[in-house]
C-alpha positions as CSV (number, residue, x, y, z in Angstrom):
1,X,0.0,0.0,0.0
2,X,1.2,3.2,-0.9
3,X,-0.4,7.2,-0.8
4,X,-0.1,8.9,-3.9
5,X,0.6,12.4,-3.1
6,X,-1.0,15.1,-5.8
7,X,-0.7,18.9,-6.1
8,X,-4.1,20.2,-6.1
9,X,-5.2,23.6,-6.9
10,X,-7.6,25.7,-4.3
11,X,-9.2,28.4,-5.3
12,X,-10.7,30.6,-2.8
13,X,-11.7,34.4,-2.9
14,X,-9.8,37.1,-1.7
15,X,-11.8,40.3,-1.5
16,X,-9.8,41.8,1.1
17,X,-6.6,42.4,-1.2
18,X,-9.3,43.0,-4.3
19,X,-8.7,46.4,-6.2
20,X,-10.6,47.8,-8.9
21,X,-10.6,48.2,-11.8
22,X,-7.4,46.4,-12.5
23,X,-5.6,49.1,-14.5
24,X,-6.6,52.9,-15.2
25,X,-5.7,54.1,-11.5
26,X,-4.1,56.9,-12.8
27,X,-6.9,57.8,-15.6
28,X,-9.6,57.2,-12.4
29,X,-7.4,59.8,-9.6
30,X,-7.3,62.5,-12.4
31,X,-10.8,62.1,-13.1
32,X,-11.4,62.2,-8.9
33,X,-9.7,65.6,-8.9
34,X,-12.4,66.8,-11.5
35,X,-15.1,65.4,-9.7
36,X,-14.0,66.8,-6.8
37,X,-13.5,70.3,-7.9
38,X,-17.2,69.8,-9.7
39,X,-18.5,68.7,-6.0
40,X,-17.2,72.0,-4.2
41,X,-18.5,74.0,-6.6
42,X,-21.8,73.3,-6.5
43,X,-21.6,72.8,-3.0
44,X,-20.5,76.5,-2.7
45,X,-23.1,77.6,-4.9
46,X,-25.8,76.2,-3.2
47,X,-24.4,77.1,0.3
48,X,-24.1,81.0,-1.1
49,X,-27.8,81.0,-2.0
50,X,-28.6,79.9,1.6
51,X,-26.3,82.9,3.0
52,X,-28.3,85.6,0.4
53,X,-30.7,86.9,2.5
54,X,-32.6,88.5,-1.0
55,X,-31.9,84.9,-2.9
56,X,-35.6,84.5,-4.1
57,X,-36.2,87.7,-4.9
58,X,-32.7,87.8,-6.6
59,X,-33.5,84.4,-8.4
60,X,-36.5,86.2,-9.5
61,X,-34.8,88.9,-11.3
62,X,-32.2,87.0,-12.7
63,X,-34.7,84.5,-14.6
64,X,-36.7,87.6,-15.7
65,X,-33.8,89.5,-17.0
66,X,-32.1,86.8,-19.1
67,X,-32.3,86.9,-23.0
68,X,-33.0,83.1,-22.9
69,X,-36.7,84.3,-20.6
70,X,-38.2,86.1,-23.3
71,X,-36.9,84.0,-26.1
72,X,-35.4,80.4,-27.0
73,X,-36.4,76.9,-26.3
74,X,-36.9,77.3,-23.2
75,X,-38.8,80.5,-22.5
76,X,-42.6,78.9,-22.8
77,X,-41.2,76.3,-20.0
78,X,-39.7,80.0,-18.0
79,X,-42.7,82.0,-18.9
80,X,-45.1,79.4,-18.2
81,X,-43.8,77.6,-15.1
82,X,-41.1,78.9,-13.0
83,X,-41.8,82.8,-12.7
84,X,-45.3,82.0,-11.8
85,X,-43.8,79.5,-9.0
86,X,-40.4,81.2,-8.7
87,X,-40.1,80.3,-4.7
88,X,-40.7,77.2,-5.6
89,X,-38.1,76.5,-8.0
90,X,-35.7,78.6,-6.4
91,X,-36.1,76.6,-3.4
92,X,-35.6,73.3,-5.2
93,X,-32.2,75.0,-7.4
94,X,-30.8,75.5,-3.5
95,X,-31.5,72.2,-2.4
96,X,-30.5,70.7,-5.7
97,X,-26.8,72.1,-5.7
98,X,-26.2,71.5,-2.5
99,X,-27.0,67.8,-2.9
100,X,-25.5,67.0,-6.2
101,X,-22.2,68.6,-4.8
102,X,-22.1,66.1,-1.8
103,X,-22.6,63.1,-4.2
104,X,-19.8,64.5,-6.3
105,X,-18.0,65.1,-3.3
106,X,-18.5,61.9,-1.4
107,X,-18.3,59.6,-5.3
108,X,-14.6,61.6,-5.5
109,X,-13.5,60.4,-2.0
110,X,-14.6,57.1,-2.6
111,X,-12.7,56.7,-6.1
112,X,-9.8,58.1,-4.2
113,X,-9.9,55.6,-1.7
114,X,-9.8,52.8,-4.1
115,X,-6.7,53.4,-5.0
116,X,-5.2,52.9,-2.1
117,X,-4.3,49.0,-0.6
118,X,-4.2,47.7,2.9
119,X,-7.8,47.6,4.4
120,X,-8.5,51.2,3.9
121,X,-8.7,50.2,0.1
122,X,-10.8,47.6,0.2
123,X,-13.8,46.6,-1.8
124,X,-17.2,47.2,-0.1
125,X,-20.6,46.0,-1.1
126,X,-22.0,49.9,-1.1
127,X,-19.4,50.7,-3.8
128,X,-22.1,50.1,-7.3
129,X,-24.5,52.0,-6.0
130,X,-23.0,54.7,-5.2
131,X,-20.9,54.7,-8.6
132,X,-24.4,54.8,-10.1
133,X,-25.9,57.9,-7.8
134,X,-22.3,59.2,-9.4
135,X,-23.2,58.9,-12.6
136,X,-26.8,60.3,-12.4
137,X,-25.4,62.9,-10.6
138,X,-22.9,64.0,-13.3
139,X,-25.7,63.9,-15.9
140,X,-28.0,66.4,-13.4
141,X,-24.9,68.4,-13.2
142,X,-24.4,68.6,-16.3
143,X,-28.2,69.1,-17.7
144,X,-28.6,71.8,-14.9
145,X,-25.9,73.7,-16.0
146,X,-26.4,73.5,-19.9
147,X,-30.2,74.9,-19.1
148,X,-28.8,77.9,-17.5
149,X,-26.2,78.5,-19.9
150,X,-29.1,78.3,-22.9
151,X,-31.1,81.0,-19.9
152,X,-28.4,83.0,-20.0
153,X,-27.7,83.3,-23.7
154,X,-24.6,81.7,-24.2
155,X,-23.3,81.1,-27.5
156,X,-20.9,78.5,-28.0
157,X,-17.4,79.5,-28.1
158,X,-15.3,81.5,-30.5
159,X,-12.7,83.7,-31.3
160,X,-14.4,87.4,-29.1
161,X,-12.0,90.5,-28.4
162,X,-14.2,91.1,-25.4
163,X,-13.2,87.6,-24.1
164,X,-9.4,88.6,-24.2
165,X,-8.7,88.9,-20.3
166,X,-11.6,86.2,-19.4
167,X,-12.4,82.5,-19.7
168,X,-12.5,81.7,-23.9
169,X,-15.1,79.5,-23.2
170,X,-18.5,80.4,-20.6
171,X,-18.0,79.1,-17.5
172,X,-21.4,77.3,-17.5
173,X,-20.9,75.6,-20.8
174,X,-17.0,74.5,-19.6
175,X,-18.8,72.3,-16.8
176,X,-21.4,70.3,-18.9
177,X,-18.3,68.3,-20.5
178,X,-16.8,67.9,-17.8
179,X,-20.1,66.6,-15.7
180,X,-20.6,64.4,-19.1
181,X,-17.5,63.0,-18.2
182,X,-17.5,62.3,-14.6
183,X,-21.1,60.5,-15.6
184,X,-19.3,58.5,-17.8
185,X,-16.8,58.0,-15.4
186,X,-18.9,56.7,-12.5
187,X,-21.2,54.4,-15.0
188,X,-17.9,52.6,-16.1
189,X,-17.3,51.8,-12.8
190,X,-20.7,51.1,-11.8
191,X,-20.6,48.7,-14.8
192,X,-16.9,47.3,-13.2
193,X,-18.1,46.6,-9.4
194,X,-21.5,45.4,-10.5
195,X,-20.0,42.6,-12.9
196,X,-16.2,42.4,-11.5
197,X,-15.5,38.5,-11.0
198,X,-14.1,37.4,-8.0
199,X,-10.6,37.4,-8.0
200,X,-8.7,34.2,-6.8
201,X,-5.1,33.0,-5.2
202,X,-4.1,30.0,-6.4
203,X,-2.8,27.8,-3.5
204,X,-0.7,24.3,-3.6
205,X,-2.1,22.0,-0.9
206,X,-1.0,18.2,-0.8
207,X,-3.9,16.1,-1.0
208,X,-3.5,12.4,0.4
209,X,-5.9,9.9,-2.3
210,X,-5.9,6.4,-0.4
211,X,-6.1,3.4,-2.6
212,X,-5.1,-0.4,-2.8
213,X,-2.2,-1.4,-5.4
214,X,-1.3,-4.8,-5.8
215,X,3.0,-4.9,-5.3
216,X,4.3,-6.8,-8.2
217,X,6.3,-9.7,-7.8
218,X,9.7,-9.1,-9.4
């Protein structure tokens, strides 16, 4: 009788020492840093229409003035709906920035932690979800701003001797791309946690398999 020793592989998960994705950490901080700056600044914005004492009234004249008010595609929808509710709406634009900065703010910090190993790094069940709240939040971003950059007027950007010692390009339009892309962003990695295999360490063990031989008579 003899034990036949075999090298078996054992697969078992390892989520603590699991990273993702598995490559683009650098692509994924530099887009962090965007979606941070993107979170404080609508974070600001909505805490400086809290601090305005006048902010509904102000709101008020700032919709009525605008060229996009009294012509464009969206001065029935201004004419029609939010100057004859404009506490309403303003209330809601307060509430609204203030929110979708956090989510931006909070979605950056948790990117950021990713790339980092050890335990603080690690992958958590919470992580998909709140890539896609990201995501959606980028696209609100990015719709809110376009809409008051079509209130406004804007025209999209050219060459302007006025625009010699300011930005080239508004402001208000420069931050739809860049919410577009911290949607995109966030979906990708939505995508990534929600369908990222389980990643395995491959382990030799000895594995003792009992059976009867017959010893053969020389």
């Amino acid at each position: 009788m003899k034990a036949n020793l075999r090298t078996t592989t054992q697969l078992r998960p390892d989520p603590g020492s699991r990273r993702l994705p598995a490559s683009g950490n650098t692509a994924l901080a530099a887009s962090a840093l965007i979606q941070t700056a993107l979170g404080v600044e609508f974070i600001l914005s909505g805490l400086n229409k809290f601090a305005d004492r006048h902010y509904i009234q102000n709101f008020s004249q700032f919709v009525a003035s605008n060229p996009g008010t009294s012509s464009g595609i969206l001065s029935g929808l201004t004419k029609g709906l939010v100057l004859p509710n404009v506490a309403f709406f303003a209330t809601v634009l307060q509430f609204t920035e203030l929110f979708l900065g956090i989510v931006l703010l909070l979605g950056a910090l948790e990117v950021g932690r990713r790339r980092f190993s050890g335990r603080f790094g690690r992958e958590h069940g919470y992580e998909a979800p709140v890539a896609l709240v990201g995501a959606f939040a980028g696209l609100a971003v990015a719709g809110l701003t376009l809409s008051i950059a079509i209130l406004m007027g804007e025209q999209l950007p050219t060459i302007m001797p006025g625009r010699a010692f300011t930005t080239a390009i508004p402001v208000e339009l420069l931050i739809v791309p860049l919410g577009v892309a911290v949607a995109w962003m966030e979906a990708g990695r939505f995508l990534v946690l929600r369908h990222q295999p389980v990643r395995v360490v491959v382990s030799a063990a000895p594995q003792s398999i009992g059976g009867s031989e017959t010893n053969r008579a020389s």
